[in-house]
PDB file as gemmi writes it, atoms N, CA and C in Angstrom:
CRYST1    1.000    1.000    1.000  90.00  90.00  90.00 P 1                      
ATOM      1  N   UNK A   1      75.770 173.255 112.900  1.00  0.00           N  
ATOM      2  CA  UNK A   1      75.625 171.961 113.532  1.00  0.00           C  
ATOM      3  C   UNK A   1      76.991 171.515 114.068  1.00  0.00           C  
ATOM      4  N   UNK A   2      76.778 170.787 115.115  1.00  0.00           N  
ATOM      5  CA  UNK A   2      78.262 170.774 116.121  1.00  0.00           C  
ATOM      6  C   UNK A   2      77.973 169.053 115.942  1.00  0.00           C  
ATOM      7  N   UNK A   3      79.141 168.429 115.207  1.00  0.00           N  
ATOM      8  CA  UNK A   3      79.238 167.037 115.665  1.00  0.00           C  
ATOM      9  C   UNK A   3      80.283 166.541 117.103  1.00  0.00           C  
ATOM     10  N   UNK A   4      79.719 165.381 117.732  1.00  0.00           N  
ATOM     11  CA  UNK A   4      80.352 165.302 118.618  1.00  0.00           C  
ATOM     12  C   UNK A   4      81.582 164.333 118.154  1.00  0.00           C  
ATOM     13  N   UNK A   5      82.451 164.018 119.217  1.00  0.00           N  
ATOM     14  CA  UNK A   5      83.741 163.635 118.510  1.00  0.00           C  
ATOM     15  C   UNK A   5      84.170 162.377 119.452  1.00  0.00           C  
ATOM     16  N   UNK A   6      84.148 161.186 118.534  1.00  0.00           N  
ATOM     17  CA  UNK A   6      84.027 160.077 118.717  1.00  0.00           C  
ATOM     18  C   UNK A   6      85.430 159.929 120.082  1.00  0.00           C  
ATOM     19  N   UNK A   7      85.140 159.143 121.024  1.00  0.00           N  
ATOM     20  CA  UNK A   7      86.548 158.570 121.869  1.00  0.00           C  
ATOM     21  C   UNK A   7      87.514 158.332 121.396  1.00  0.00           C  
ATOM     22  N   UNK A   8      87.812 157.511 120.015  1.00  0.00           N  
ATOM     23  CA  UNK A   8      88.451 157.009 119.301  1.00  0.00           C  
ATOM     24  C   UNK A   8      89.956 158.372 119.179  1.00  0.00           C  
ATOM     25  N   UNK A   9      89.283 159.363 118.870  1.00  0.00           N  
ATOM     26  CA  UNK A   9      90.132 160.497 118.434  1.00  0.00           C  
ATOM     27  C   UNK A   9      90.480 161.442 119.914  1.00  0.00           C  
ATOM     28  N   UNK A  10      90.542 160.780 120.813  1.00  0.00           N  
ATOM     29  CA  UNK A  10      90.636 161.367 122.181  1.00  0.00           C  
ATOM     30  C   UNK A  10      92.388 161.989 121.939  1.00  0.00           C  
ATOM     31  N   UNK A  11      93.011 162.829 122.384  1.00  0.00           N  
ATOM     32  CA  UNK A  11      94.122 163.255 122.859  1.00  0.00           C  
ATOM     33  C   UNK A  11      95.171 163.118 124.187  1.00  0.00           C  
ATOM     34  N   UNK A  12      94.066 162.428 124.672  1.00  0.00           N  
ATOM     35  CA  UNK A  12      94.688 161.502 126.091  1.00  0.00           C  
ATOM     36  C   UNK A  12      95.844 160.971 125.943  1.00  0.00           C  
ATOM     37  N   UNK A  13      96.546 160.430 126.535  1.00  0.00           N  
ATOM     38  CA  UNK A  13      97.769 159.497 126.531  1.00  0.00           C  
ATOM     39  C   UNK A  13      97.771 158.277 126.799  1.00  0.00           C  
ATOM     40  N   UNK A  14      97.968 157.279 125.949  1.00  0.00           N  
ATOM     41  CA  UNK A  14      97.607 155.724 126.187  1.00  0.00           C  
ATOM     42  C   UNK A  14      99.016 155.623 127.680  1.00  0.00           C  
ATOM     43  N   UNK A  15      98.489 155.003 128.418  1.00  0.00           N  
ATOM     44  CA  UNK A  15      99.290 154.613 129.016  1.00  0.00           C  
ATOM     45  C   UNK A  15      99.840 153.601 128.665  1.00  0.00           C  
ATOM     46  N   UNK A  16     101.411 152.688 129.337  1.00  0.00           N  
ATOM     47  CA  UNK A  16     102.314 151.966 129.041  1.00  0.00           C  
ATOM     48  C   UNK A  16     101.868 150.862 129.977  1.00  0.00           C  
ATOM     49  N   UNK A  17     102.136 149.561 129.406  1.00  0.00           N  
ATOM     50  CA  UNK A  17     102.136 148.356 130.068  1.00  0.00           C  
ATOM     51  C   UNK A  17     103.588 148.576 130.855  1.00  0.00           C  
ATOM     52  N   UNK A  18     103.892 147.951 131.549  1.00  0.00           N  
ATOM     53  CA  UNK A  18     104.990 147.971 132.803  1.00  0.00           C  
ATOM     54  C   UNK A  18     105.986 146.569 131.763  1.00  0.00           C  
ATOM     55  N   UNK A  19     105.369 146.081 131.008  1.00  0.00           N  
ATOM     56  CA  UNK A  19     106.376 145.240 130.025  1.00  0.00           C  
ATOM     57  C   UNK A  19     107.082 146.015 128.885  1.00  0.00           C  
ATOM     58  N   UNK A  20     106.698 147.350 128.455  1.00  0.00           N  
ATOM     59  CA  UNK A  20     106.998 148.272 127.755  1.00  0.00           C  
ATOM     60  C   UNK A  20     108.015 149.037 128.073  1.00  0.00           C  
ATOM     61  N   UNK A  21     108.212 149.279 129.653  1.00  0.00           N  
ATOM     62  CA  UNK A  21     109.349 150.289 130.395  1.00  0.00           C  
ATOM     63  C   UNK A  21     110.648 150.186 129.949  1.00  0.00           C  
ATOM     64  N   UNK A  22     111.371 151.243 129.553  1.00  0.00           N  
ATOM     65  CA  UNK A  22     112.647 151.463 129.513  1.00  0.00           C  
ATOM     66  C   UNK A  22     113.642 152.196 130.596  1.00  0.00           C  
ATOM     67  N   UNK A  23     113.041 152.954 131.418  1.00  0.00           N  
ATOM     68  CA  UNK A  23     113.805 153.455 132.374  1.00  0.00           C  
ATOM     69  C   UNK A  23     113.044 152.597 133.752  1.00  0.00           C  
ATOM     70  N   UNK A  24     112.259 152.183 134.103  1.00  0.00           N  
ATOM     71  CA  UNK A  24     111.916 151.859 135.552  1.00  0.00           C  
ATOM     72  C   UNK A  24     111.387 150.385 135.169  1.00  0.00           C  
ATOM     73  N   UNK A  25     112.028 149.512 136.167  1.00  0.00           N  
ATOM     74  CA  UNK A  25     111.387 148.070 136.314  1.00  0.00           C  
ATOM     75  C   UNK A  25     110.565 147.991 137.394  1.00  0.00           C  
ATOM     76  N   UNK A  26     109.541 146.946 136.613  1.00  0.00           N  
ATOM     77  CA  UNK A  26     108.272 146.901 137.763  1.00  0.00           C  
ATOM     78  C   UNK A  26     108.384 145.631 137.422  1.00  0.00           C  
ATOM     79  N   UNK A  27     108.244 145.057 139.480  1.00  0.00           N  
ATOM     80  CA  UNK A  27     108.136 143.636 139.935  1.00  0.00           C  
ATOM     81  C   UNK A  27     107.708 143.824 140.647  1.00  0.00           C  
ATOM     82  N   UNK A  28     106.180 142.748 140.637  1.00  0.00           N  
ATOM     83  CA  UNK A  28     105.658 142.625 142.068  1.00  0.00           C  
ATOM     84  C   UNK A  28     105.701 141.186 142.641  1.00  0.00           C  
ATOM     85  N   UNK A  29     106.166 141.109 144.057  1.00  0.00           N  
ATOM     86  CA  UNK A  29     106.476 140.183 145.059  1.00  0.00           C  
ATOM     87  C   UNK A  29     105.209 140.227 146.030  1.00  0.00           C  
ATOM     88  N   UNK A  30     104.828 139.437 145.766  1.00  0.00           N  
ATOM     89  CA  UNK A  30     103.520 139.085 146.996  1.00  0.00           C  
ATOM     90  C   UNK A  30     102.967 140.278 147.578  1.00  0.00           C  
ATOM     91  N   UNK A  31     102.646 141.497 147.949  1.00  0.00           N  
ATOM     92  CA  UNK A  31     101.938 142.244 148.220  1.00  0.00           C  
ATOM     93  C   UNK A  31     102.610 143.600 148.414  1.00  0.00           C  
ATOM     94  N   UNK A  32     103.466 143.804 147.917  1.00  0.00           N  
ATOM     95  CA  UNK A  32     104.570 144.631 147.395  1.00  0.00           C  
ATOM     96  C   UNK A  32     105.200 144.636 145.907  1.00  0.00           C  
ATOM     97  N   UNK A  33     104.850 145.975 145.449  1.00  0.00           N  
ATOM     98  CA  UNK A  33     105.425 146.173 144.539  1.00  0.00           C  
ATOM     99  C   UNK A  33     106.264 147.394 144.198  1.00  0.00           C  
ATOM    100  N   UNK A  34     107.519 146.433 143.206  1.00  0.00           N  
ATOM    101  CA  UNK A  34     109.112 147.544 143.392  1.00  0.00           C  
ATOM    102  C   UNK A  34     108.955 148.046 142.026  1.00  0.00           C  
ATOM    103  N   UNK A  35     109.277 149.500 141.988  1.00  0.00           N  
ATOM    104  CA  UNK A  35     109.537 149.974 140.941  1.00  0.00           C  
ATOM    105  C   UNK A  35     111.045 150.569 140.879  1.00  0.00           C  
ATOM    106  N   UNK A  36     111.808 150.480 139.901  1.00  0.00           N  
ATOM    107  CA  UNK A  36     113.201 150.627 140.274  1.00  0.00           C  
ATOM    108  C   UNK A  36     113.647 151.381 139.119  1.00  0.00           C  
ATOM    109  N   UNK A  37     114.162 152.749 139.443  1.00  0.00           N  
ATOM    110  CA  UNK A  37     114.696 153.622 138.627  1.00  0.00           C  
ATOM    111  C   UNK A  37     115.938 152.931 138.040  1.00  0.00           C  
ATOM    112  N   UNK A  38     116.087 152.807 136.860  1.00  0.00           N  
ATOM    113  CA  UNK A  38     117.218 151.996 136.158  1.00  0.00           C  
ATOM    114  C   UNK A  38     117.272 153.127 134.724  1.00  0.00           C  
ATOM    115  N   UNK A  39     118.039 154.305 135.116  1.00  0.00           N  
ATOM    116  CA  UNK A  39     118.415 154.924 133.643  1.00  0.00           C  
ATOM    117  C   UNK A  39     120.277 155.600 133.969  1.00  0.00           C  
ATOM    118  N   UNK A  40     120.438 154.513 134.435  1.00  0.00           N  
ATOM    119  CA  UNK A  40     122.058 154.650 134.688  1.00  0.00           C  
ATOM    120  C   UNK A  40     122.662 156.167 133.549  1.00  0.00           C  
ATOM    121  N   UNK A  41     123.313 156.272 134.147  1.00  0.00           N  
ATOM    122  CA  UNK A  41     124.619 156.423 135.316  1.00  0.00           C  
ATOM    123  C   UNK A  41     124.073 156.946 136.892  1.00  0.00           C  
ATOM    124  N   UNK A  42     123.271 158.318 136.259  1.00  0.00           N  
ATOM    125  CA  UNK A  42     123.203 158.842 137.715  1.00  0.00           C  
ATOM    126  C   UNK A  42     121.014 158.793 137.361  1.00  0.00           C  
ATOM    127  N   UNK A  43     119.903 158.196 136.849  1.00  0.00           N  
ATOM    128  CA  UNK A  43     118.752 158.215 136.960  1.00  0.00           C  
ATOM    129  C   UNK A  43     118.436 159.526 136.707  1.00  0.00           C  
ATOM    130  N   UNK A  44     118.782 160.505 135.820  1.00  0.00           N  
ATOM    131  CA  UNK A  44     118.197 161.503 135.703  1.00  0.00           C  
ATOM    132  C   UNK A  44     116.902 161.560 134.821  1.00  0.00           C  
ATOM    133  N   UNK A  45     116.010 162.109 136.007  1.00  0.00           N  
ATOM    134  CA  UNK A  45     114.490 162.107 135.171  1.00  0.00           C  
ATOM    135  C   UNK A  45     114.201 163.127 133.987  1.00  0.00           C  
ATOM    136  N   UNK A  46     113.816 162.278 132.987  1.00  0.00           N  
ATOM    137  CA  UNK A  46     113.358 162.721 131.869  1.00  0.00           C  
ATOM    138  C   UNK A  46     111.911 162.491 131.861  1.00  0.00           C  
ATOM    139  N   UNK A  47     111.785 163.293 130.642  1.00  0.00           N  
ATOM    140  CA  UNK A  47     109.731 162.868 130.434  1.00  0.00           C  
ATOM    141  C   UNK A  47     109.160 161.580 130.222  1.00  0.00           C  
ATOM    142  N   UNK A  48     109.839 160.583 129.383  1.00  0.00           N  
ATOM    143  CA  UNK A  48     109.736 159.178 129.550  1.00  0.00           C  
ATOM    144  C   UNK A  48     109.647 158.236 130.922  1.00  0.00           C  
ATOM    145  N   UNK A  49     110.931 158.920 131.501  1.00  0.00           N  
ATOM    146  CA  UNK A  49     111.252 157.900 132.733  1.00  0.00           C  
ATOM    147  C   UNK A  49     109.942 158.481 133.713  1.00  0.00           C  
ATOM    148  N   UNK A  50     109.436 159.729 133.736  1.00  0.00           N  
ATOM    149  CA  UNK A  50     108.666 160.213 134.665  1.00  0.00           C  
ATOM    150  C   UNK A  50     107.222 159.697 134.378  1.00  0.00           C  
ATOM    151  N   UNK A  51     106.845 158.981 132.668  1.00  0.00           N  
ATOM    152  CA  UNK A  51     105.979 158.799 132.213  1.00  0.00           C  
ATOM    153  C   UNK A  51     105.313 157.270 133.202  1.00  0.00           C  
ATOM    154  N   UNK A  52     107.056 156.827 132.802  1.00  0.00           N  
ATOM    155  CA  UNK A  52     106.500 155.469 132.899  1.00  0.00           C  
ATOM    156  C   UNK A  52     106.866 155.171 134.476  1.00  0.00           C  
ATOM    157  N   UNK A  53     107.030 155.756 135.669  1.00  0.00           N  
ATOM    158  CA  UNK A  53     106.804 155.853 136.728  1.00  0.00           C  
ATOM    159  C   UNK A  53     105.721 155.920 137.088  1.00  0.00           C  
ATOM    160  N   UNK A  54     105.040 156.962 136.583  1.00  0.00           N  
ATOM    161  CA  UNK A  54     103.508 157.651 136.731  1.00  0.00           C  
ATOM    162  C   UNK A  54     102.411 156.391 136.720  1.00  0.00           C  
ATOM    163  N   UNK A  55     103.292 155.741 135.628  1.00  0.00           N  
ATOM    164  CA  UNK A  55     101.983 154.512 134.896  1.00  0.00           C  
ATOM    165  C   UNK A  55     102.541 153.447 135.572  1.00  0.00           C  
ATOM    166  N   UNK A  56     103.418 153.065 136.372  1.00  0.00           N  
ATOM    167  CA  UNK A  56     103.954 152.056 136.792  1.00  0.00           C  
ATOM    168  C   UNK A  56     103.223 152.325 138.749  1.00  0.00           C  
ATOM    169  N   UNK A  57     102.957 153.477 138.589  1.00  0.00           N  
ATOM    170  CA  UNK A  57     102.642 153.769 140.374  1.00  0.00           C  
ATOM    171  C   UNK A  57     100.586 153.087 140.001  1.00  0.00           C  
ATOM    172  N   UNK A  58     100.404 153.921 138.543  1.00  0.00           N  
ATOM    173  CA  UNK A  58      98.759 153.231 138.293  1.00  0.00           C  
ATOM    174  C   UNK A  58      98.372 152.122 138.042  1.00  0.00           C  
ATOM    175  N   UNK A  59      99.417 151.142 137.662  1.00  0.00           N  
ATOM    176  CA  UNK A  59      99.569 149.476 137.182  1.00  0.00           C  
ATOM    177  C   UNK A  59      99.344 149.088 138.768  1.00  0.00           C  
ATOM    178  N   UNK A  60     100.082 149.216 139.574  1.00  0.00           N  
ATOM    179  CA  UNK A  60     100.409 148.776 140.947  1.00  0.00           C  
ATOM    180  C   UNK A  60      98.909 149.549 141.688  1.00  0.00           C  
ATOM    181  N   UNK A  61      98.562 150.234 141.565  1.00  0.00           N  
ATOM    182  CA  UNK A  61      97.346 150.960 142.123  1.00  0.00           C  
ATOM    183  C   UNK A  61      96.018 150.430 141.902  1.00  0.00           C  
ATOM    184  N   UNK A  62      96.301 149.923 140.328  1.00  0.00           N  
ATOM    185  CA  UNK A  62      95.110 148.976 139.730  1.00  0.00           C  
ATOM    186  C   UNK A  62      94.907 147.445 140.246  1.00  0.00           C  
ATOM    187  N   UNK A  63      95.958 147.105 141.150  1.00  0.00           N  
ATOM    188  CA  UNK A  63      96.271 145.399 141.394  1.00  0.00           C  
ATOM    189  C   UNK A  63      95.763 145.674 142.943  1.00  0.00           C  
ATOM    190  N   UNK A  64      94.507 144.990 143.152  1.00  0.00           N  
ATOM    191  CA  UNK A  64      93.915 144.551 144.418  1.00  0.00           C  
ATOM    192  C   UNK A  64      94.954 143.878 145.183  1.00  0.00           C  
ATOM    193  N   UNK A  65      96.228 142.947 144.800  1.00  0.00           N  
ATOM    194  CA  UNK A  65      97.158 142.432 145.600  1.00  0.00           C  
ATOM    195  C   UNK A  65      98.217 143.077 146.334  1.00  0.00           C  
ATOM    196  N   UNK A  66      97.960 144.392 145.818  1.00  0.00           N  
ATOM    197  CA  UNK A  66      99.314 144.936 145.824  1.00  0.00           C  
ATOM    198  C   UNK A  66      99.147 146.211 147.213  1.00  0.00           C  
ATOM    199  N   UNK A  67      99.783 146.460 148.310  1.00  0.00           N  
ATOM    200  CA  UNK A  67      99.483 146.853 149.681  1.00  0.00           C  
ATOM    201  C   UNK A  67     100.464 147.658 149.709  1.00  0.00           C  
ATOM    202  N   UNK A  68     101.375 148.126 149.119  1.00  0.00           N  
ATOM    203  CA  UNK A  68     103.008 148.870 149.135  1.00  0.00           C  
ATOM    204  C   UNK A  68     103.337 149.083 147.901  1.00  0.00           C  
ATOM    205  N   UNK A  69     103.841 149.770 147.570  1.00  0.00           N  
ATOM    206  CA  UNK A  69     104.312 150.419 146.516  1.00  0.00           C  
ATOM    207  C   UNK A  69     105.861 151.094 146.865  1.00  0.00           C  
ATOM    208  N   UNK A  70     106.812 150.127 146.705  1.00  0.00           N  
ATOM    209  CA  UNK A  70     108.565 150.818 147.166  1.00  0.00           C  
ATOM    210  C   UNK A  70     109.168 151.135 145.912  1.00  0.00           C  
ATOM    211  N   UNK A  71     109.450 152.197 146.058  1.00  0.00           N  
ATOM    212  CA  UNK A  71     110.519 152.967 144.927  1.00  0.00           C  
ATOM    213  C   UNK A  71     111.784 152.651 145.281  1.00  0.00           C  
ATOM    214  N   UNK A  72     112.846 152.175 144.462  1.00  0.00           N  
ATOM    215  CA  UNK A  72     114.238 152.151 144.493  1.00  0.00           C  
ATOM    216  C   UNK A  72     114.831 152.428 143.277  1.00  0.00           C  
ATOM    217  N   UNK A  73     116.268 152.304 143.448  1.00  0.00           N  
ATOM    218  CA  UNK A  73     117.054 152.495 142.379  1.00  0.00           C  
ATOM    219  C   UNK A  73     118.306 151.255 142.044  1.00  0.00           C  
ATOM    220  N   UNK A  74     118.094 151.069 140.497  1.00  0.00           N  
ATOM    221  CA  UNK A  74     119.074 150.006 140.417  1.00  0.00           C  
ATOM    222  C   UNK A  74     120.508 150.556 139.967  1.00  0.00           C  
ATOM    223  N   UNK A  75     121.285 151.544 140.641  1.00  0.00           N  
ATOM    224  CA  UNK A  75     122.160 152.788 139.994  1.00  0.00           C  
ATOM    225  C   UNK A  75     123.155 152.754 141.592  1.00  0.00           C  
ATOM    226  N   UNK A  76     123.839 153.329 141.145  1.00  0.00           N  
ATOM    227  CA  UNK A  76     124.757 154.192 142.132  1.00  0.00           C  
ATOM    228  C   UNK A  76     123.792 155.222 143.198  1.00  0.00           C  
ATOM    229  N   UNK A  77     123.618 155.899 142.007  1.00  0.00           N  
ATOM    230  CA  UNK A  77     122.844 157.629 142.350  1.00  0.00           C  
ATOM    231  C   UNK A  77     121.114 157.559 143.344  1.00  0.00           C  
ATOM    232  N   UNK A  78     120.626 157.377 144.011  1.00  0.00           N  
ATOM    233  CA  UNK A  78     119.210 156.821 143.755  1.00  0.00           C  
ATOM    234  C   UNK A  78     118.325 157.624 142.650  1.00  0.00           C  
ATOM    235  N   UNK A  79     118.782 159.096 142.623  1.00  0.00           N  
ATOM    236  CA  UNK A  79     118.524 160.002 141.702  1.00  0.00           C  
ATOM    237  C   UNK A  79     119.084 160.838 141.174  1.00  0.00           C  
ATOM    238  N   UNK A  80     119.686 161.735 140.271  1.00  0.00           N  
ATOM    239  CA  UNK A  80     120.420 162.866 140.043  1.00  0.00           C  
ATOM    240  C   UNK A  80     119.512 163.890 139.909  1.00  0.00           C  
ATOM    241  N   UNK A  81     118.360 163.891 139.756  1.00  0.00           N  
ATOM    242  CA  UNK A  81     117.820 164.805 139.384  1.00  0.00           C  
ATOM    243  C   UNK A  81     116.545 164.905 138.009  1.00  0.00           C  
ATOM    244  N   UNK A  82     116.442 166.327 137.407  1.00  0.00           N  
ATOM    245  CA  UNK A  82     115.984 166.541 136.405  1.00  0.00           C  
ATOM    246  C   UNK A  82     116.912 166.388 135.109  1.00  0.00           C  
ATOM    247  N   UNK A  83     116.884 165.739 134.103  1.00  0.00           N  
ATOM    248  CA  UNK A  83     117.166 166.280 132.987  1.00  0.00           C  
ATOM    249  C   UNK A  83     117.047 167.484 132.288  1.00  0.00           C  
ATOM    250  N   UNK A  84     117.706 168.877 132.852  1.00  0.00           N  
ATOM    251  CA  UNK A  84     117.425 169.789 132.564  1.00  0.00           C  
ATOM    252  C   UNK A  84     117.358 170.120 130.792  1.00  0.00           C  
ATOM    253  N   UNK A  85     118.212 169.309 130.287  1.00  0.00           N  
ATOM    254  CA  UNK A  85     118.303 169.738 128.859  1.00  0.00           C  
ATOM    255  C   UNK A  85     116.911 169.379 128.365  1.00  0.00           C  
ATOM    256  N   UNK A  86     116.142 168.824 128.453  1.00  0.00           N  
ATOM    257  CA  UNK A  86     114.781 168.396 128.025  1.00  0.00           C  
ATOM    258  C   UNK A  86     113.433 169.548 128.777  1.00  0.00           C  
ATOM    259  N   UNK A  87     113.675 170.043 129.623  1.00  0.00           N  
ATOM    260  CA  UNK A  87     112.800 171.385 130.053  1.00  0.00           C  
ATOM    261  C   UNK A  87     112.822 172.372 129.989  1.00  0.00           C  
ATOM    262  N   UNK A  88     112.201 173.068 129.628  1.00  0.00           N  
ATOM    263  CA  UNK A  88     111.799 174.614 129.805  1.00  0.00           C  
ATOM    264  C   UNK A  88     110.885 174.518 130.687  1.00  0.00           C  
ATOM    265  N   UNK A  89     110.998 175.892 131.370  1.00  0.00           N  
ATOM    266  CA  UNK A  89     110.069 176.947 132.421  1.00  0.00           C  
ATOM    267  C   UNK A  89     108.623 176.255 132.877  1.00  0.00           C  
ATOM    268  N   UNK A  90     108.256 176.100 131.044  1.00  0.00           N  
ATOM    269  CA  UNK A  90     106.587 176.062 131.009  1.00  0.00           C  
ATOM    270  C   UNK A  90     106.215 174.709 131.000  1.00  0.00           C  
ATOM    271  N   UNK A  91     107.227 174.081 130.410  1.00  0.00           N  
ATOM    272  CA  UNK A  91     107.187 172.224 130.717  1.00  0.00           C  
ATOM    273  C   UNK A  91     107.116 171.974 132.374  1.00  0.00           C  
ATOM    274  N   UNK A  92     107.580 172.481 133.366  1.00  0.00           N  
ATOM    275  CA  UNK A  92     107.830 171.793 134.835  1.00  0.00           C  
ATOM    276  C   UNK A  92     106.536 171.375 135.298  1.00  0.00           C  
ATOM    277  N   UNK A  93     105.449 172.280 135.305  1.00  0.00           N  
ATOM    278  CA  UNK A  93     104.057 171.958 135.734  1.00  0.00           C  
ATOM    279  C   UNK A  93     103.383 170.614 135.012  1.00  0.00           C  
ATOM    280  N   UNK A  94     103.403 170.849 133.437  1.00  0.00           N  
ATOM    281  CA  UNK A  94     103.575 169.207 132.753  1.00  0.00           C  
ATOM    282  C   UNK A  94     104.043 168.391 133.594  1.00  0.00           C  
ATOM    283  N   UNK A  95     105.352 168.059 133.958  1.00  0.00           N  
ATOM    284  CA  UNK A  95     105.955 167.184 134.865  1.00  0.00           C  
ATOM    285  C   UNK A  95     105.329 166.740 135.663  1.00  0.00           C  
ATOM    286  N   UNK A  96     105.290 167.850 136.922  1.00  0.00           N  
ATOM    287  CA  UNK A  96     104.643 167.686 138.124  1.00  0.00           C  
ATOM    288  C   UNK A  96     103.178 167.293 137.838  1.00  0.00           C  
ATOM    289  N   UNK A  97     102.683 167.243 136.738  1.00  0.00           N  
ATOM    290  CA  UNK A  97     101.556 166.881 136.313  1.00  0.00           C  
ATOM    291  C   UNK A  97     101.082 165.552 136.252  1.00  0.00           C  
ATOM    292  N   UNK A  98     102.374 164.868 136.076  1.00  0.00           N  
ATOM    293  CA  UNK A  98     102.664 163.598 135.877  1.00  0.00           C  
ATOM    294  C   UNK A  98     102.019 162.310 137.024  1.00  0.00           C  
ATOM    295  N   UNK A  99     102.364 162.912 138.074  1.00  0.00           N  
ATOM    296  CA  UNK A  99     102.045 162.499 138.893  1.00  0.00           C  
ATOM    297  C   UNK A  99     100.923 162.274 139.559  1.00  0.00           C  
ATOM    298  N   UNK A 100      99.717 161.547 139.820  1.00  0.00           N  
ATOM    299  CA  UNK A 100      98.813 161.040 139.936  1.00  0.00           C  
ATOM    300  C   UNK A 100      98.162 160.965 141.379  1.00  0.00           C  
ATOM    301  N   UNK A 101      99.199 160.096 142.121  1.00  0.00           N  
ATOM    302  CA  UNK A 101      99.315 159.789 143.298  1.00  0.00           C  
ATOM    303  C   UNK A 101      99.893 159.769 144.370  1.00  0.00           C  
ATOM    304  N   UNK A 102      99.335 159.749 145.446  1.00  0.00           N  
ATOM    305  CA  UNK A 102     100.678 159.488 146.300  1.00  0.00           C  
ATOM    306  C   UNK A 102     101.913 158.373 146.215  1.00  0.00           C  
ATOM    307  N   UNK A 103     103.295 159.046 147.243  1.00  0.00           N  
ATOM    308  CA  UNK A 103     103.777 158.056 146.594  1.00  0.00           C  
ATOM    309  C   UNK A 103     104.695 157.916 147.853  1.00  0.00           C  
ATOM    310  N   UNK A 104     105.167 156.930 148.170  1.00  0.00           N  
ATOM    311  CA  UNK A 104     106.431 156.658 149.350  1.00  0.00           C  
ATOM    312  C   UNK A 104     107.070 156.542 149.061  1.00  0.00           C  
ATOM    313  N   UNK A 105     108.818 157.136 149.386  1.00  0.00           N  
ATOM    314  CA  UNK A 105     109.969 156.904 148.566  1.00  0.00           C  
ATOM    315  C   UNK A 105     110.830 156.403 150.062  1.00  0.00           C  
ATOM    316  N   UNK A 106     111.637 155.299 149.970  1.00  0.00           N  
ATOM    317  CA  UNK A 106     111.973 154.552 151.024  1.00  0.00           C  
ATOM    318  C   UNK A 106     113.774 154.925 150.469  1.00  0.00           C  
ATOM    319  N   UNK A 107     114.569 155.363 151.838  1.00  0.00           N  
ATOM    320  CA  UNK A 107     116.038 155.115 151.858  1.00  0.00           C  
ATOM    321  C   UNK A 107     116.411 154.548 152.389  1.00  0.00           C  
ATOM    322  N   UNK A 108     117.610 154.211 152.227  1.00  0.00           N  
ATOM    323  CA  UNK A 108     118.960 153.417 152.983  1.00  0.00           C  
ATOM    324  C   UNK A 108     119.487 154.470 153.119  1.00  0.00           C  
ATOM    325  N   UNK A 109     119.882 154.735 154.234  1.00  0.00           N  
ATOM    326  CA  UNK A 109     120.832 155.919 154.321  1.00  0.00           C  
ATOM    327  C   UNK A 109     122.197 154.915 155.523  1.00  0.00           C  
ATOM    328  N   UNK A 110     122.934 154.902 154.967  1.00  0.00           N  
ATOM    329  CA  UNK A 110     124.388 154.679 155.049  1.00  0.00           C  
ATOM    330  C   UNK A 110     125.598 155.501 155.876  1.00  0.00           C  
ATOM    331  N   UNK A 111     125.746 154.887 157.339  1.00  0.00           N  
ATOM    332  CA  UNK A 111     126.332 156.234 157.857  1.00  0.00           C  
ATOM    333  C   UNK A 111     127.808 155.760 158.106  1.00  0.00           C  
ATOM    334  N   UNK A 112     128.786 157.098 157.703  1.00  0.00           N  
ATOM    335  CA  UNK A 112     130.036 156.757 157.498  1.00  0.00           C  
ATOM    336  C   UNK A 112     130.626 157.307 158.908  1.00  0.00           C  
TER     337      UNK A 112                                                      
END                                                                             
């Protein structure tokens, strides 16, 4: 006999309220909403910061008000990169996994 297995005990991942974030701030302004890489010095993505991006692009996705979705950075760097010390090989697809949706990433590009 096979019992079935209640939701309760699901393995899913609760997602994060956007009041919970430690690496990315989420503010939304009238029909735009900013999410802003803030894990100073240089924003290097880790599994957290990529977590709560992910869930910060689905918070903003879930809000009927919300028409834009702008990524920035509150840093020097806009990004450095991966946190390589936190990946292996077989983790990257995890990562890229992360990601849900589309997404627009807006620059300033600064000409000297």
């Amino acid at each position: 006999m096979i019992e079935s297995v209640a939701d309760d005990y699901s393995t899913k991942r609760v997602r994060q309220a956007p009041e919970e974030f430690q690496h990315i701030k989420f503010k939304v302004e009238g029909s735009v909403a900013r999410l802003t890489l803030n894990r100073p010095e240089h924003n290097l993505l880790n599994e957290a910061m990529l977590r709560e991006l992910s869930d910060g692009v689905v918070a903003a996705g879930d809000r009927e008000d919300v028409k834009l979705i702008l990524l920035d950075s509150g840093c020097k760097v806009f990004c450095g990169g991966i946190d390589i010390g936190e990946y292996t090989s077989q983790r990257v697809f995890q990562m890229l996994d992360a990601f849900t949706r589309p997404l627009l990433g807006c620059w300033k590009w600064v000409s000297r």
